[in-house]
C-alpha positions as YAML, in Angstrom:
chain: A
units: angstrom
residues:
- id: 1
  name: UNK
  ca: [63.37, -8.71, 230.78]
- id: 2
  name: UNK
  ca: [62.63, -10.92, 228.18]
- id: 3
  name: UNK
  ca: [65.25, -11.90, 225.19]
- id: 4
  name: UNK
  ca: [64.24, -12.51, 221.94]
- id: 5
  name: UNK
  ca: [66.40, -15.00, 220.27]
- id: 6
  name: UNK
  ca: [67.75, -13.61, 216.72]
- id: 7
  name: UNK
  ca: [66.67, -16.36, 213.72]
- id: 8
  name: UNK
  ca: [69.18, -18.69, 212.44]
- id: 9
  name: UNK
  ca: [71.62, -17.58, 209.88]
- id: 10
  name: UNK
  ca: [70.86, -19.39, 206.53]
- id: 11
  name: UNK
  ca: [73.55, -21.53, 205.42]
- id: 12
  name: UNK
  ca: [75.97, -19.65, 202.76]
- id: 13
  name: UNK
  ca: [74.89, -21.94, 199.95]
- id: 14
  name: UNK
  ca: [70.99, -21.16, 200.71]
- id: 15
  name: UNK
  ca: [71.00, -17.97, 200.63]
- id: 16
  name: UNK
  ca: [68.95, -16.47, 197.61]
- id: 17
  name: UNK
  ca: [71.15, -15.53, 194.92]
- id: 18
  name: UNK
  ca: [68.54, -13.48, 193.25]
- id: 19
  name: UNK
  ca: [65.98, -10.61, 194.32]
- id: 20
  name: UNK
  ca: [62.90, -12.24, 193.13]
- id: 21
  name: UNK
  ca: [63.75, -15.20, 195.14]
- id: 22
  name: UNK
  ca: [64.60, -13.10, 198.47]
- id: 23
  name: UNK
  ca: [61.07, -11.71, 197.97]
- id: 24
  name: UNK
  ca: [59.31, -14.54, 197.90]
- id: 25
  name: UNK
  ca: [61.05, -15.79, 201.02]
- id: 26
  name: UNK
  ca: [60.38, -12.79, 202.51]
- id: 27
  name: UNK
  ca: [56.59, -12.78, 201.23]
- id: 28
  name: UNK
  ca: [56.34, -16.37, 203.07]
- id: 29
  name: UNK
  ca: [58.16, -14.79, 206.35]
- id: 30
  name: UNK
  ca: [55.33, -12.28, 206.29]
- id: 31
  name: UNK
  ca: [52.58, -14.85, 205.96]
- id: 32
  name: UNK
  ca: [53.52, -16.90, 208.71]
- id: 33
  name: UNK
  ca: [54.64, -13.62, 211.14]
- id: 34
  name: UNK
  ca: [52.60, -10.86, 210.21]
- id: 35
  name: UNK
  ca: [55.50, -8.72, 210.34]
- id: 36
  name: UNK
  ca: [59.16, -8.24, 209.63]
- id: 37
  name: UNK
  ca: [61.67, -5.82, 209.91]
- id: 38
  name: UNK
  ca: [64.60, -4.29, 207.96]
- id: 39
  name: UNK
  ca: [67.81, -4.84, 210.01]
- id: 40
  name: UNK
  ca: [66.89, -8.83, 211.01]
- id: 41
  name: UNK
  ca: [65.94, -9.13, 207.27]
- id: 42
  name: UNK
  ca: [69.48, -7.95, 206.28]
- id: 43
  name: UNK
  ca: [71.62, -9.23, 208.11]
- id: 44
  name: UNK
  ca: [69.66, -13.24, 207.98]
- id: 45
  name: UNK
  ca: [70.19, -12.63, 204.34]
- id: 46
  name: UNK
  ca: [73.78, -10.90, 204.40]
- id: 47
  name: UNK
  ca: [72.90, -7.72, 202.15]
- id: 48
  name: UNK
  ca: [72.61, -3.94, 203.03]
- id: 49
  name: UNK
  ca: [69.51, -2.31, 204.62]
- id: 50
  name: UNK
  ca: [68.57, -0.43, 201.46]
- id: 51
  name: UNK
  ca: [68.47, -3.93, 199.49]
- id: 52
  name: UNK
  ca: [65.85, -5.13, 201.85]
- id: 53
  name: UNK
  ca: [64.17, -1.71, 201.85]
- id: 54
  name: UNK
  ca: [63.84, -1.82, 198.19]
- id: 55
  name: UNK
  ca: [62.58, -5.41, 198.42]
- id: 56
  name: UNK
  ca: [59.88, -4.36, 200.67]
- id: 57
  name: UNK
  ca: [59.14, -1.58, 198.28]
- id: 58
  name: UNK
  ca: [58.03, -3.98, 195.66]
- id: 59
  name: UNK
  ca: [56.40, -6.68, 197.30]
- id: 60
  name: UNK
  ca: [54.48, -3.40, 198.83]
- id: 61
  name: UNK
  ca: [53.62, -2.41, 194.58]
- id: 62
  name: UNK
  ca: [52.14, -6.07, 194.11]
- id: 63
  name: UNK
  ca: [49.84, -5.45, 196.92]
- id: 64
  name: UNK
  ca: [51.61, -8.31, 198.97]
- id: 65
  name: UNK
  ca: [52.33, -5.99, 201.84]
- id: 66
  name: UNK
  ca: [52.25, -2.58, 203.48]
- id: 67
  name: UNK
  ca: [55.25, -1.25, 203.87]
- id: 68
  name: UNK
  ca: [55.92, 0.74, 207.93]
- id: 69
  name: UNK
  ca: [58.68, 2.46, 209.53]
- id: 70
  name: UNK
  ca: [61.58, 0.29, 209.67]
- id: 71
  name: UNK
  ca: [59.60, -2.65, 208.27]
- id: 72
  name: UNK
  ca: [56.06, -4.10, 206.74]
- id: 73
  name: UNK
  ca: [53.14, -6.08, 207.80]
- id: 74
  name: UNK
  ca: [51.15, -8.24, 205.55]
- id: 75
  name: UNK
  ca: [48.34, -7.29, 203.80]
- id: 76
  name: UNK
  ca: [44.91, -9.26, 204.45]
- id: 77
  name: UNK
  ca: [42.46, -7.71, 201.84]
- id: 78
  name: UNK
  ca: [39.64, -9.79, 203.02]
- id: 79
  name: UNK
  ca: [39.43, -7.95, 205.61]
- id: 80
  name: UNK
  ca: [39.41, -4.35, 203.90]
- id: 81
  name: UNK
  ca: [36.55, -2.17, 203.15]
- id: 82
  name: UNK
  ca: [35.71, -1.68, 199.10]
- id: 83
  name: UNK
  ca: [37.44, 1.19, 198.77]
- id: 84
  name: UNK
  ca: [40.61, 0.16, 200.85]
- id: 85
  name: UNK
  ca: [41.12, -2.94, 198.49]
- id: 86
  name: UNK
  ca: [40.32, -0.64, 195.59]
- id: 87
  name: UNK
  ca: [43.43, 1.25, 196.11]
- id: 88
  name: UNK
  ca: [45.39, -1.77, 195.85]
- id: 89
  name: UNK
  ca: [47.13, -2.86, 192.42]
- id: 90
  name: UNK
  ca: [45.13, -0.58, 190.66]
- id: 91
  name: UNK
  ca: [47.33, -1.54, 187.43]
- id: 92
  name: UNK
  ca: [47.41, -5.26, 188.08]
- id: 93
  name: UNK
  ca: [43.56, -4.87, 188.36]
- id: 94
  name: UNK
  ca: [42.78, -3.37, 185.06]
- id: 95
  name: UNK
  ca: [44.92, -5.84, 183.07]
- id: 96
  name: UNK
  ca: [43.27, -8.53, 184.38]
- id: 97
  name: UNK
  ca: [40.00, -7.03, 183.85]
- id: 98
  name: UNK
  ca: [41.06, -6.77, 180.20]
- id: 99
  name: UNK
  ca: [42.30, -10.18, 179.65]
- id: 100
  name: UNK
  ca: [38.86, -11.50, 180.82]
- id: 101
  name: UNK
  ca: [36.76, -9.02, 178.92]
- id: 102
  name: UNK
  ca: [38.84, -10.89, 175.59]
- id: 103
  name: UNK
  ca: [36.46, -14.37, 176.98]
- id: 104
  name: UNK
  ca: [33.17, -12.31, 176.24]
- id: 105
  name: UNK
  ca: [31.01, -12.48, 173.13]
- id: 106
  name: UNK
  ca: [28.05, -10.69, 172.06]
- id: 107
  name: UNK
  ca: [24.41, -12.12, 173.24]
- id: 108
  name: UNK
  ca: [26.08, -13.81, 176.16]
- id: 109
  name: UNK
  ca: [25.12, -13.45, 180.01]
- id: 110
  name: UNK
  ca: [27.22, -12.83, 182.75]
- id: 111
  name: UNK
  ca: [27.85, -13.84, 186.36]
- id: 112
  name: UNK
  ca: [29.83, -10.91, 187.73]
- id: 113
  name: UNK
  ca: [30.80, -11.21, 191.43]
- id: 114
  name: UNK
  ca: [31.80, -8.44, 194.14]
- id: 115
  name: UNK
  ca: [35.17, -6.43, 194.48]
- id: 116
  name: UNK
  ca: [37.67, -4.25, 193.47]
- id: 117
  name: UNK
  ca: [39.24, -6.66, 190.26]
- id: 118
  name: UNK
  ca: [35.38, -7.48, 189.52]
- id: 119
  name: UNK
  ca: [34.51, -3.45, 189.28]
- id: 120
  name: UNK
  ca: [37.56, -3.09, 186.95]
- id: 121
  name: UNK
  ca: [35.71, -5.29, 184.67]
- id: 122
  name: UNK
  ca: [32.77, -3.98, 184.85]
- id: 123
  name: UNK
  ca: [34.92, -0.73, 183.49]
- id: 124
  name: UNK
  ca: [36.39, -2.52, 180.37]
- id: 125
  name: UNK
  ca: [32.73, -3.78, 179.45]
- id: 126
  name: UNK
  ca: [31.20, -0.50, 179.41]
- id: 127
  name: UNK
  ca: [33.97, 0.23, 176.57]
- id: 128
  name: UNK
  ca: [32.69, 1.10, 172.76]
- id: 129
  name: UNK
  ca: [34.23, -1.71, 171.93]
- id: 130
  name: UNK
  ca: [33.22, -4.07, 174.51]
- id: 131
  name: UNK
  ca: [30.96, -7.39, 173.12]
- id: 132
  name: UNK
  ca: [27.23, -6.49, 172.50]
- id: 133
  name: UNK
  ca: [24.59, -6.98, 173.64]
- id: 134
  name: UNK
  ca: [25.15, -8.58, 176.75]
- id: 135
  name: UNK
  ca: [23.33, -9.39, 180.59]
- id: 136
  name: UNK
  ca: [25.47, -9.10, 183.30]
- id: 137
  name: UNK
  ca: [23.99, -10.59, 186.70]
- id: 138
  name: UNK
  ca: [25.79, -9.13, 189.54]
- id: 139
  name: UNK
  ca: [25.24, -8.89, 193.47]
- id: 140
  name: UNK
  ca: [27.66, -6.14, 193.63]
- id: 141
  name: UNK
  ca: [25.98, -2.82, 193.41]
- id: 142
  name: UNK
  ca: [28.88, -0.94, 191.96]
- id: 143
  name: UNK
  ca: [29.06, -2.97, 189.09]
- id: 144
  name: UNK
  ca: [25.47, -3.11, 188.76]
- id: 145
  name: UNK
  ca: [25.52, 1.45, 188.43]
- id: 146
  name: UNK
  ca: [28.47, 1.25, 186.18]
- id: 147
  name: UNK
  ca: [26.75, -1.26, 183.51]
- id: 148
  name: UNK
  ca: [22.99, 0.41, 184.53]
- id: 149
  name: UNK
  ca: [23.38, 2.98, 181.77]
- id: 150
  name: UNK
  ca: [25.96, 1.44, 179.08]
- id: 151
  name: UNK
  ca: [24.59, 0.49, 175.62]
- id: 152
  name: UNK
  ca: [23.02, -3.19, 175.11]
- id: 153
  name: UNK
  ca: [23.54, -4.49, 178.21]
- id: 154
  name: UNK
  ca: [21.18, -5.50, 180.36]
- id: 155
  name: UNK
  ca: [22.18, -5.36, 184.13]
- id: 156
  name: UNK
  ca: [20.13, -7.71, 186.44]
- id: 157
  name: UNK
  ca: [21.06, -6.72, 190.43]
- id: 158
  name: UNK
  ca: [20.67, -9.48, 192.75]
- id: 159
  name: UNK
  ca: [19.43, -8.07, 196.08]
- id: 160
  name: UNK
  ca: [19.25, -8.85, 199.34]
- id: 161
  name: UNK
  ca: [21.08, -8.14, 202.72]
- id: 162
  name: UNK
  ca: [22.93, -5.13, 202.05]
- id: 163
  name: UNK
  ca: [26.99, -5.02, 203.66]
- id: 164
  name: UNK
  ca: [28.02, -1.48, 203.28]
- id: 165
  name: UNK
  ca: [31.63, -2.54, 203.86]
- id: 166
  name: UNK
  ca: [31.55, -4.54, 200.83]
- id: 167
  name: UNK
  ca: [28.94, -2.77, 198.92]
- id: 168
  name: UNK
  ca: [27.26, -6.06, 197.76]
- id: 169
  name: UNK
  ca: [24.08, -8.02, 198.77]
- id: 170
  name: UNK
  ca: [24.01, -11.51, 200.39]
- id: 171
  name: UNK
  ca: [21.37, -13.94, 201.51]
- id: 172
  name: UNK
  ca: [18.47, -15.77, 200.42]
- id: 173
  name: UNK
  ca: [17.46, -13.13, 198.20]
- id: 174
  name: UNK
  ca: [20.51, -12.26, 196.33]
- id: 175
  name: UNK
  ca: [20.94, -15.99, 196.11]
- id: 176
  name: UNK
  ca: [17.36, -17.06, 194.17]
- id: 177
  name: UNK
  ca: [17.79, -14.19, 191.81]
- id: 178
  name: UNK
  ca: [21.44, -16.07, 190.73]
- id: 179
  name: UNK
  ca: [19.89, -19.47, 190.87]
- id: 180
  name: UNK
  ca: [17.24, -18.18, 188.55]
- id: 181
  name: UNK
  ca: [19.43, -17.63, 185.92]
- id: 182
  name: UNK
  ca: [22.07, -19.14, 183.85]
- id: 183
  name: UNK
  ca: [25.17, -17.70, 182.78]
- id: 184
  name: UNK
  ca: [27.82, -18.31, 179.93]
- id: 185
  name: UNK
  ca: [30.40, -17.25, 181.89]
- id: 186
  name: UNK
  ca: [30.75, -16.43, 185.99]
- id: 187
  name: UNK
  ca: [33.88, -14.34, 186.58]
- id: 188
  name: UNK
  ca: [34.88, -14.74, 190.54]
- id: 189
  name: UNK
  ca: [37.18, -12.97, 192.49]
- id: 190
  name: UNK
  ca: [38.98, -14.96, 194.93]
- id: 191
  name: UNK
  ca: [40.09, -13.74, 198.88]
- id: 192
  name: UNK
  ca: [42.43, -17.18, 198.57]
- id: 193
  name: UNK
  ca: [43.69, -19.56, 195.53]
- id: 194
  name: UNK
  ca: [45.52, -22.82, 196.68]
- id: 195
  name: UNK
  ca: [46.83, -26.08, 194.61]
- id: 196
  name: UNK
  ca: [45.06, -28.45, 197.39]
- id: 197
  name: UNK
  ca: [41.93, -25.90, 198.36]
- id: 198
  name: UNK
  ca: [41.05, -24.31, 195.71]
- id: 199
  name: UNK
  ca: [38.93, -21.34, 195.71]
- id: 200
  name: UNK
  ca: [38.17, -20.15, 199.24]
- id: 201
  name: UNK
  ca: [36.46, -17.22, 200.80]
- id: 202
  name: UNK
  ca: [36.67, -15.48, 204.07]
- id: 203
  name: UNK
  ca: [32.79, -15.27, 204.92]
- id: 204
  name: UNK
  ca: [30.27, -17.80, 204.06]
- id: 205
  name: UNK
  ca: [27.98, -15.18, 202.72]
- id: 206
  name: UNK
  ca: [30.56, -14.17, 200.09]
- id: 207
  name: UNK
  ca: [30.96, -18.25, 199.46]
- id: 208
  name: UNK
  ca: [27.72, -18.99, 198.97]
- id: 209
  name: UNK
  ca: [27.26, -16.44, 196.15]
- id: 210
  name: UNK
  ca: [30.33, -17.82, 194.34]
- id: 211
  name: UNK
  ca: [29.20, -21.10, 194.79]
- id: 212
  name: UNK
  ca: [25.44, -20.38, 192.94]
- id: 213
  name: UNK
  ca: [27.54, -18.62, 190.06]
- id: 214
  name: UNK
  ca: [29.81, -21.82, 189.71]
- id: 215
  name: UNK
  ca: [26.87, -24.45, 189.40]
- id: 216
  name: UNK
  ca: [24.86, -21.98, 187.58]
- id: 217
  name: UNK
  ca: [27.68, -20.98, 184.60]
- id: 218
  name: UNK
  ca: [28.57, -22.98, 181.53]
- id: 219
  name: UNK
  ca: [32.53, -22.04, 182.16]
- id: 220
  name: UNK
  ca: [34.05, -20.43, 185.27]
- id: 221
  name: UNK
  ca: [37.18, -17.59, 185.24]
- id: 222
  name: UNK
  ca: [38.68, -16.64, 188.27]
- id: 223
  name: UNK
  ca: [40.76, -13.21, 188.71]
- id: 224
  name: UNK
  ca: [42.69, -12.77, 190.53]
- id: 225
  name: UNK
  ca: [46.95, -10.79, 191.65]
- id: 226
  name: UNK
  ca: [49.38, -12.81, 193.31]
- id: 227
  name: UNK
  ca: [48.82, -11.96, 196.26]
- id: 228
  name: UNK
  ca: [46.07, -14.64, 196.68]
- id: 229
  name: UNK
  ca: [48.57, -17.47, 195.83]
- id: 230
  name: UNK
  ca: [49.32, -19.68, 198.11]
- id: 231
  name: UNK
  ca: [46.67, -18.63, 200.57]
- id: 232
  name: UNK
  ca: [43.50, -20.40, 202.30]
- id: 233
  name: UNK
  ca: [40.61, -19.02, 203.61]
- id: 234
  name: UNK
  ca: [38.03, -20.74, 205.67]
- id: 235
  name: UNK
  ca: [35.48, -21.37, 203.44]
- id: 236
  name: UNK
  ca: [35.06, -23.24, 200.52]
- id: 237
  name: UNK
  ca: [34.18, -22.60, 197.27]
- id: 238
  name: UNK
  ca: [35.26, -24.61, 194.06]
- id: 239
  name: UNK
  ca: [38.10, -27.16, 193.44]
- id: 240
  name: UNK
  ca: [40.83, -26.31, 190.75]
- id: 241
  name: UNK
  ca: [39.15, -28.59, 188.18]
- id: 242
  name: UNK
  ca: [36.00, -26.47, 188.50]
- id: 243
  name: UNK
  ca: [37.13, -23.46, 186.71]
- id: 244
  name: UNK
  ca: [38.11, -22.72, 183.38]
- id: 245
  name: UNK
  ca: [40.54, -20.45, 183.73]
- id: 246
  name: UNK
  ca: [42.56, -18.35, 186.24]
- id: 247
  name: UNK
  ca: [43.60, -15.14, 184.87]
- id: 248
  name: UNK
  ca: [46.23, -13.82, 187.64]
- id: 249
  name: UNK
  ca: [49.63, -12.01, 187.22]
- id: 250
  name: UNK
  ca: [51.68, -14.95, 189.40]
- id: 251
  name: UNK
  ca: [53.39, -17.90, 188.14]
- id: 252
  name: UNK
  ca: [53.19, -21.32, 189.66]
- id: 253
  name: UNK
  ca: [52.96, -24.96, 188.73]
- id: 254
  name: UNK
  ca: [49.64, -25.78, 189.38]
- id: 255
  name: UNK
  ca: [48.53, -22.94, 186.99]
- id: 256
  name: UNK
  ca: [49.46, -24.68, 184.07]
- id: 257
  name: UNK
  ca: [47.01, -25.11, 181.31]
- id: 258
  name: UNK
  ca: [44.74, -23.07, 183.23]
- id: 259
  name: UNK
  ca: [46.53, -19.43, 183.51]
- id: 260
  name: UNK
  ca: [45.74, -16.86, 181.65]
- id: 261
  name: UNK
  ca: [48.15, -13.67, 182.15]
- id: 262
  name: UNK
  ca: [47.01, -10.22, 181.89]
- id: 263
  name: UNK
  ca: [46.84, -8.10, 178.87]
- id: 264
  name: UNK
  ca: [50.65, -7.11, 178.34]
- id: 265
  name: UNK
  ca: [52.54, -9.41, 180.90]
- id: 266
  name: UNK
  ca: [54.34, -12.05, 179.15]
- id: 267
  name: UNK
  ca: [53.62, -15.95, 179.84]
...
């Protein structure tokens, strides 16, 4: 039979003193094991099962992880179908989408790329009070049929090979119609977001999109939650000093000067 070896204790005077910080050490556990669970969690950290289970409980509302029986497993949204990721931060999402909708004024044309946050956008610019007129390239055929029938804009779908998973077009096709324009602004999502990396994404398809709508765009905003801190994804897409600004909900050092929270959350 095979034993598995409990982890260390922490020492007394590194334990976490606060919640936020025993979630975040919990949020890195999960990235390097995939998993936890409850009881280990409580007793390495020397509080009561319920504390952890409410712990997992909100790292579970920021989307960071999905909470099982007697545990949780990380979350790996790259991975997800559109509609899977769309039920994720829902919230987080929309106040994003409305922070970057604040960067758009009228006559301008858009690079809008593919996902859940990027839909939420297209949401906020289909508002009566959203900047007019506008063009909004996109790849992503959900944003293209919510901007197809809204006032003054001007959607422009860039076809091509057609991922049902995703709901967006790739390939040589969907790339010349984006390198045939020229865009004021190019709002990316981002599957990762590190200090050292940058902007990464999880298929080269998906990369090579983002990386026509950063050389083609006068300034570059990414969006995206916390839970694409910290992460790296295999391929590349734009160094930090490429983009404008990061509108995202998490906190961190490198951020600075380039973070933009959402709509309500304080700095």
């Amino acid at each position: 039979m095979t034993m598995h070896t409990p982890p260390p204790l922490p020492a007394a005077d590194d334990l976490p003193r606060f919640a936020q910080e025993r979630q975040q050490r919990i949020a890195e556990l999960l990235k390097t094991r995939g998993r936890v669970e409850v009881a280990p969690l409580a007793a390495q950290y020397g509080v009561s099962d319920d504390t952890i289970r409410r712990d997992l409980r909100q790292l579970a509302a920021r989307g960071l992880v999905q909470k099982t029986h007697g545990g949780a497993v990380a979350l790996n949204t790259g991975v997800m179908s559109s509609q899977q990721r769309a039920a994720v931060m829902p919230g987080v999402k929309q106040a994003l989408a409305r922070t970057a909708v604040g960067l758009v004024q009228p006559h301008q044309t858009l690079f809008i790329d593919g996902g859940s946050t990027m839909l939420a956008l297209a949401h906020q610019l289909r508002a009566d009070d959203a900047p007019r007129p506008i063009t909004v390239v996109t790849h992503s055929l959900d944003v293209f049929l919510t901007l197809a029938d809204a006032p003054q804009v001007r959607p422009v779908l860039a076809g091509g090979h057609w991922l049902p998973e995703h709901r967006v077009f790739e390939g040589e096709q969907a790339l010349a119609t984006l390198q045939a324009h020229r865009a004021d602004i190019a709002f990316l999502g981002a599957c990762a977001l590190h200090e050292r990396t940058g902007v990464t994404a999880w298929q080269p398809g998906d990369a090579a999109i983002k990386r026509a709508m950063v050389r083609g765009a006068v300034r570059r905003v990414v969006l995206c939650d916390a839970s694409k801190l910290d992460q790296v994804a295999p391929c590349a897409v734009a160094e930090l000093a490429e983009l404008d600004h990061i509108v995202t909900d998490a906190e961190h050092p490198f951020l600075a000067g380039r973070r933009l929270p959402p709509m309500g959350q304080k700095n």
